[in-house]
N, C-alpha and C positions, 0 to 999 in steps of 0.2 A: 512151752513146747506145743500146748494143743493147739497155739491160734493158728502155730506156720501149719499143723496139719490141719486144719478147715482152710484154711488160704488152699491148700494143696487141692483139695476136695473143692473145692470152689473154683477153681481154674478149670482144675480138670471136667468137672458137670460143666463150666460154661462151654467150654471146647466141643463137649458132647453134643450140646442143645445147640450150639451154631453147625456141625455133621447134620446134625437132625432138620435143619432149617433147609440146609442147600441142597441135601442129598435125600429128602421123603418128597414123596411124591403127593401132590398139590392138583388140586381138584382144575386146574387148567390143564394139567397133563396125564388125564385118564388113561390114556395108553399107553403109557408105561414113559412118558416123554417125548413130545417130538426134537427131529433133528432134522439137520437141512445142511446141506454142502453145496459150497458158494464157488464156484471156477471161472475165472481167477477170481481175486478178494481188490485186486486195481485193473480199471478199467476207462477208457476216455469216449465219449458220448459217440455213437455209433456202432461201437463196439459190440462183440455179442459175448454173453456171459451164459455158462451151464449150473441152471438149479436144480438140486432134488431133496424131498423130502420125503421124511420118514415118520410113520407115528400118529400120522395126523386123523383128525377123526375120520373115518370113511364117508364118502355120499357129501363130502363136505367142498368147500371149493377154498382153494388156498391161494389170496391175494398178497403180491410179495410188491413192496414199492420200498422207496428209498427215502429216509429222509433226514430232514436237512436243516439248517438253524431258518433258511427261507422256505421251508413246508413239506410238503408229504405230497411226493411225485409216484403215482402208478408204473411200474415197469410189468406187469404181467399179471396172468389170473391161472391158476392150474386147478382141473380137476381130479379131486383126491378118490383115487380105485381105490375097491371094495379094501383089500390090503394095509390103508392107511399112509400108501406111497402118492407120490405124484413127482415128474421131471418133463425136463425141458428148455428153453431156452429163451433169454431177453434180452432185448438190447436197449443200452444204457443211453437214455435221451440225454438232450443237450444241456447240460448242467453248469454250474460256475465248478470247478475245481476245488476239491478239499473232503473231507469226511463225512461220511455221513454213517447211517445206520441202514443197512438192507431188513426189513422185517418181511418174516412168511407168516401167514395169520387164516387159518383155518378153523371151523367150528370152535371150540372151547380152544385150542391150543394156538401156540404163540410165540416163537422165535426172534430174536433179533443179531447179527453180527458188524461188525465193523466193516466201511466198505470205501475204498477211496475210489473217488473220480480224478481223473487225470485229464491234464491240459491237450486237449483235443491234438496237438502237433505233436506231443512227444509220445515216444514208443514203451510203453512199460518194457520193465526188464523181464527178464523169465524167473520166475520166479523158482526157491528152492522147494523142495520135495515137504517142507516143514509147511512154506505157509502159501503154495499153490492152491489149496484146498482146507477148508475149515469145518470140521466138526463139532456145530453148535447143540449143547444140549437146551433144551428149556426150562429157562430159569427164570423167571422173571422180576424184574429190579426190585419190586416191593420184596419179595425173598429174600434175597442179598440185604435189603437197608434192613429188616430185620432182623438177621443173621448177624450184623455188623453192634446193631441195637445191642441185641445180646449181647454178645461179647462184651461190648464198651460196658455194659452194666453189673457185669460179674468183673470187670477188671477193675470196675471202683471200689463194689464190693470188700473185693481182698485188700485193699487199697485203703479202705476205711478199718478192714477188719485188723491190720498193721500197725495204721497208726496208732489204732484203741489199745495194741498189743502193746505198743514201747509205751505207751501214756503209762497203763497201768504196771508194767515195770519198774517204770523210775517212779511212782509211787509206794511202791511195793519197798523199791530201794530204800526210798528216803524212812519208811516207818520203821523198816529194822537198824537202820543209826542212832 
């Protein structure tokens, strides 16, 4: 019975320390995290799109571009007030259609969101109230694979510590026959 409780104990610390990985705050986001809100999230080259952020280091200048599996396109440059705000607006140059990443990148801090381009003839839909607008916290991918690390490594963990547990069972078994 102790092993399922360290299995138990070990899940649950793993659980903790991947909380602690995505949600502590990380020397790229000294201020508490930047965030940026993207309107709309699809857009077709010409188009004008509203950015703002929040968070970001002040005195700093926040360069948002788009990119892409064919490269890292500039759409804008915002300078971040004393606040750690910056807004405004850019229009989406002439791109091939398909997904890319919008990033805002300001002194130490670092956002990126999902961002589709559309086929310059067709009309985006209107988007619903859920994903008109995106509120990106920053987090950044090395975070996450970390987070992910962990976890995968306390799930083996117990995984190992299981199987050691039924081995030594059915040994245990066989000496008392």
């Amino acid at each position: 019975m102790d092993i399922k409780r360290n299995i138990a104990i070990a899940l649950i610390s793993g659980t903790f320390a991947v909380v602690l990985a995505l949600g502590g705050p990380g020397p790229a986001f000294a201020h508490g995290g930047a965030e940026v809100i993207v309107t709309p999230l699809q857009a077709a080259p010409g188009d004008t799109v509203t950015i703002t952020g929040e968070g970001f280091e002040p005195g700093s200048e926040a360069d948002v571009t788009l990119e892409g599996v064919t490269g890292v396109f500039p759409l804008a440059s915002f300078a971040v007030a004393a606040d750690g705000t910056f807004d405004g607006t850019a229009t989406v140059p002439g791109l091939e259609t398909g997904s890319y990443q919008l990033k805002a990148a300001g002194g130490d801090d670092a956002v990126q969101i999902d961002f589709t381009v559309l086929a310059a003839a067709s009309t985006p839909q209107a988007p619903s109230d859920s994903s008109s607008k995106a509120l990106i916290y920053g987090r950044s991918t090395t975070d996450t694979l970390v987070a992910g690390v962990v976890f995968a490594l306390v799930v083996l963990a117990a995984v190992v510590l299981l199987l050691r547990s039924s081995r030594s069972g059915k040994s245990r078994g066989a000496e008392r026959s």
